[in-house]
N, CA, C and O atoms as CSV, one atom per row, in Angstrom:
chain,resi,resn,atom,element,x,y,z
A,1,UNK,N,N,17.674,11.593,-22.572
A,1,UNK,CA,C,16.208,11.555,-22.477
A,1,UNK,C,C,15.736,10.154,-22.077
A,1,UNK,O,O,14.933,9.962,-21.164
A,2,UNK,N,N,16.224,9.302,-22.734
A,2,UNK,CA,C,15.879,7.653,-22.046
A,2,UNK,C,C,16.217,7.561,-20.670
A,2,UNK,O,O,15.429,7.301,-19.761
A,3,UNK,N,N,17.850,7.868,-20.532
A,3,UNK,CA,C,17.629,7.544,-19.237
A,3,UNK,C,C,16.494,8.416,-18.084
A,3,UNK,O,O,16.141,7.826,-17.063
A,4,UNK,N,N,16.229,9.170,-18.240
A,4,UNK,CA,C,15.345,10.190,-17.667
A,4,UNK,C,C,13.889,9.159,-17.174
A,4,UNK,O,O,13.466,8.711,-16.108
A,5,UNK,N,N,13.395,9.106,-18.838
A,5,UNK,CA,C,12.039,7.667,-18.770
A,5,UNK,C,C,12.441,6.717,-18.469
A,5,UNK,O,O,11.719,5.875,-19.002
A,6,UNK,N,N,13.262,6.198,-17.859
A,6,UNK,CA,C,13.987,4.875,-17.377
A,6,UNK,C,C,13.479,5.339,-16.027
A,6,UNK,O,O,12.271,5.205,-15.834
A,7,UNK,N,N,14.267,5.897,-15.006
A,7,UNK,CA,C,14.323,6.645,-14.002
A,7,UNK,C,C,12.292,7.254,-13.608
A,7,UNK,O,O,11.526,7.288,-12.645
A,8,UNK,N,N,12.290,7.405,-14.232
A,8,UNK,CA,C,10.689,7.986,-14.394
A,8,UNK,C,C,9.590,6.770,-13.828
A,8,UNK,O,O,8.732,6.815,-12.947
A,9,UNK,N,N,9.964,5.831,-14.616
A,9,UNK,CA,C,9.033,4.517,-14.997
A,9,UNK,C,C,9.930,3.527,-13.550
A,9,UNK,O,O,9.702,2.322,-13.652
A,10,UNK,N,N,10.374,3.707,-12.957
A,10,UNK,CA,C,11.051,3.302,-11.566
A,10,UNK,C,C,10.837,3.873,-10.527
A,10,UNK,O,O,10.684,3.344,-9.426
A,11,UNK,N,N,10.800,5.368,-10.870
A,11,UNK,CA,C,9.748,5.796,-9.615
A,11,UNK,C,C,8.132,5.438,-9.520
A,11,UNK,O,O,7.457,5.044,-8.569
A,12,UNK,N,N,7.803,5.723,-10.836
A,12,UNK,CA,C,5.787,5.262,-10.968
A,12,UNK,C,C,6.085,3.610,-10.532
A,12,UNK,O,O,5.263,3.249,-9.689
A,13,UNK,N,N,6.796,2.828,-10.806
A,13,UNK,CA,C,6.648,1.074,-10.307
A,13,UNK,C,C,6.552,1.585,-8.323
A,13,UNK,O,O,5.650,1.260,-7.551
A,14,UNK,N,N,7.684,2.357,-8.023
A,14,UNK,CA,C,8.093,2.479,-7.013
A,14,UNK,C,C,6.387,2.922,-6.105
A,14,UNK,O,O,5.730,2.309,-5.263
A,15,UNK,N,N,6.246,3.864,-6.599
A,15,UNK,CA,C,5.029,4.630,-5.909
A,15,UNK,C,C,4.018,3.835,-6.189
A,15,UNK,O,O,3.256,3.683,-5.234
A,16,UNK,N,N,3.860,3.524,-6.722
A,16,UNK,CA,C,2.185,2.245,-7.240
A,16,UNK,C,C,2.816,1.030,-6.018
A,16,UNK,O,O,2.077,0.895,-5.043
A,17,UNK,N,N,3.642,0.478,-6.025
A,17,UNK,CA,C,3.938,-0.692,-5.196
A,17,UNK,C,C,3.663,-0.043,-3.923
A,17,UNK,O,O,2.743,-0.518,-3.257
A,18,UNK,N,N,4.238,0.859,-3.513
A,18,UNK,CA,C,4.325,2.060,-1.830
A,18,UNK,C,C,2.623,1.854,-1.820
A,18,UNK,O,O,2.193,0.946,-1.108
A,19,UNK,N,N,1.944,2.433,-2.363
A,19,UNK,CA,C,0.432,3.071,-2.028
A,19,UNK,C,C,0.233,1.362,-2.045
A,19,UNK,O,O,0.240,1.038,-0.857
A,20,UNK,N,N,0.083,0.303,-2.776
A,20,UNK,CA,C,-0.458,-0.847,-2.733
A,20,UNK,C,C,-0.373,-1.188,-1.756
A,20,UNK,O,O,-1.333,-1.390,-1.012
A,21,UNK,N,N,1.111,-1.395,-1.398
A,21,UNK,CA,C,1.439,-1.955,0.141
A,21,UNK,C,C,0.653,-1.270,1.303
A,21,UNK,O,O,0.011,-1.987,2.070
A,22,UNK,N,N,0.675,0.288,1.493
A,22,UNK,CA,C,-0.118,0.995,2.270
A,22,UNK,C,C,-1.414,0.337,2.174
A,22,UNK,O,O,-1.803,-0.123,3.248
A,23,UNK,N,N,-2.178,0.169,1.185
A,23,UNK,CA,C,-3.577,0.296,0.971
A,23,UNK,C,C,-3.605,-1.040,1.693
A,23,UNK,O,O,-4.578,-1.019,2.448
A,24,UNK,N,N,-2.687,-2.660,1.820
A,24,UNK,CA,C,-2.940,-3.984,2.327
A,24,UNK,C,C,-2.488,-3.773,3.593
A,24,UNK,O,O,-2.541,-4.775,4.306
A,25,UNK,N,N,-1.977,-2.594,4.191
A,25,UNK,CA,C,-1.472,-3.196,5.412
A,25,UNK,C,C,-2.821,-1.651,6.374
A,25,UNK,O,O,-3.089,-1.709,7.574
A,26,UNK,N,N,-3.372,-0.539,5.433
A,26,UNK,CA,C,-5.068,-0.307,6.019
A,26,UNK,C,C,-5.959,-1.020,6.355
A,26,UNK,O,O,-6.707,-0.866,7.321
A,27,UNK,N,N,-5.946,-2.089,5.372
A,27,UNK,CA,C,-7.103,-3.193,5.472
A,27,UNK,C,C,-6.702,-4.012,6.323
A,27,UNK,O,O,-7.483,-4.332,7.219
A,28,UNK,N,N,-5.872,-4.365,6.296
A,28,UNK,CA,C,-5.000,-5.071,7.661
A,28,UNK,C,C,-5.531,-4.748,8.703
A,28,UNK,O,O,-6.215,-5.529,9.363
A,29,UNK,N,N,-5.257,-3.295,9.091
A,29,UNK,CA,C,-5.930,-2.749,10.763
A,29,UNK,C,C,-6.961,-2.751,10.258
A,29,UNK,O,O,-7.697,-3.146,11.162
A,30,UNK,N,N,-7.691,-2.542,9.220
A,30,UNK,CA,C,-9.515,-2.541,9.884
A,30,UNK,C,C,-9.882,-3.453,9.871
A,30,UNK,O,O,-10.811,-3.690,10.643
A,31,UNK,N,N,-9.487,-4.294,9.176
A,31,UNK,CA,C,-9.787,-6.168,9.437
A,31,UNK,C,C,-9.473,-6.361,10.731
A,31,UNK,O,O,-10.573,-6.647,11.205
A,32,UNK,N,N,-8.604,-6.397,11.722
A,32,UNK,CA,C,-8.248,-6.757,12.754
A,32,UNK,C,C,-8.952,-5.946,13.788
A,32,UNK,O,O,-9.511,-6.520,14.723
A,33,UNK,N,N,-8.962,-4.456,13.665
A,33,UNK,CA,C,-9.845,-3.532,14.373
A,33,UNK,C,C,-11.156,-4.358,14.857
A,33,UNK,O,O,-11.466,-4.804,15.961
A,34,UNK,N,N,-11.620,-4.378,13.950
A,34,UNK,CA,C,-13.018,-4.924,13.530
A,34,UNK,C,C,-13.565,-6.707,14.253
A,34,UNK,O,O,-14.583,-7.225,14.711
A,35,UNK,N,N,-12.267,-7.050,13.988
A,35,UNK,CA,C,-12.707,-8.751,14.979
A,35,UNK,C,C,-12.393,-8.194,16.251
A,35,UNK,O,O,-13.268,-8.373,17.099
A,36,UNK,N,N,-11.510,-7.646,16.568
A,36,UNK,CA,C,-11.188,-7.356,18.391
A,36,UNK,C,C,-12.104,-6.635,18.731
A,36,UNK,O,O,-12.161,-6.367,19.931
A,37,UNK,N,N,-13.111,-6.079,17.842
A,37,UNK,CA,C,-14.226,-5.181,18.626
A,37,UNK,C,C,-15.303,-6.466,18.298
A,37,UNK,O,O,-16.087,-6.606,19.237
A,38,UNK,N,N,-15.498,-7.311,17.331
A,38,UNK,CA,C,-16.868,-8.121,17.358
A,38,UNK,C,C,-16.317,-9.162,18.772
A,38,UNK,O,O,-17.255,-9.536,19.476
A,39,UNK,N,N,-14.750,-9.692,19.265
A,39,UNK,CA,C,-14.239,-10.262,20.312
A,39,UNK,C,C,-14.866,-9.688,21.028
A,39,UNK,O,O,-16.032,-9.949,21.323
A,40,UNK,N,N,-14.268,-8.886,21.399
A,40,UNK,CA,C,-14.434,-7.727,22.690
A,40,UNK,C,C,-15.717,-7.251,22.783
A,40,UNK,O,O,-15.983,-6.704,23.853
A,41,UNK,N,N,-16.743,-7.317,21.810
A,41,UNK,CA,C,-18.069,-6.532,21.999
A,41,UNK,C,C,-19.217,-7.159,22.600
A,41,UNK,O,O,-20.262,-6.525,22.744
């Protein structure tokens, strides 16, 4: 059973870090989106 919640609590670190990273590298393109169109506009 521990190892199970061991394993458990390594995937939730795993998936919280995944979506974080996703969520900085969204803002990433719309930050950048966003100056190449105020550049470009």
């Amino acid at each position: 059973m521990s190892e199970w919640v061991c394993i458990s609590i390594e995937a939730l670190t795993l998936f919280i870090n995944w979506q974080e990273t996703l969520v900085k590298i969204g803002w990433n393109a719309i930050v950048n989106d966003a100056s190449n169109m105020m550049e470009g506009g």
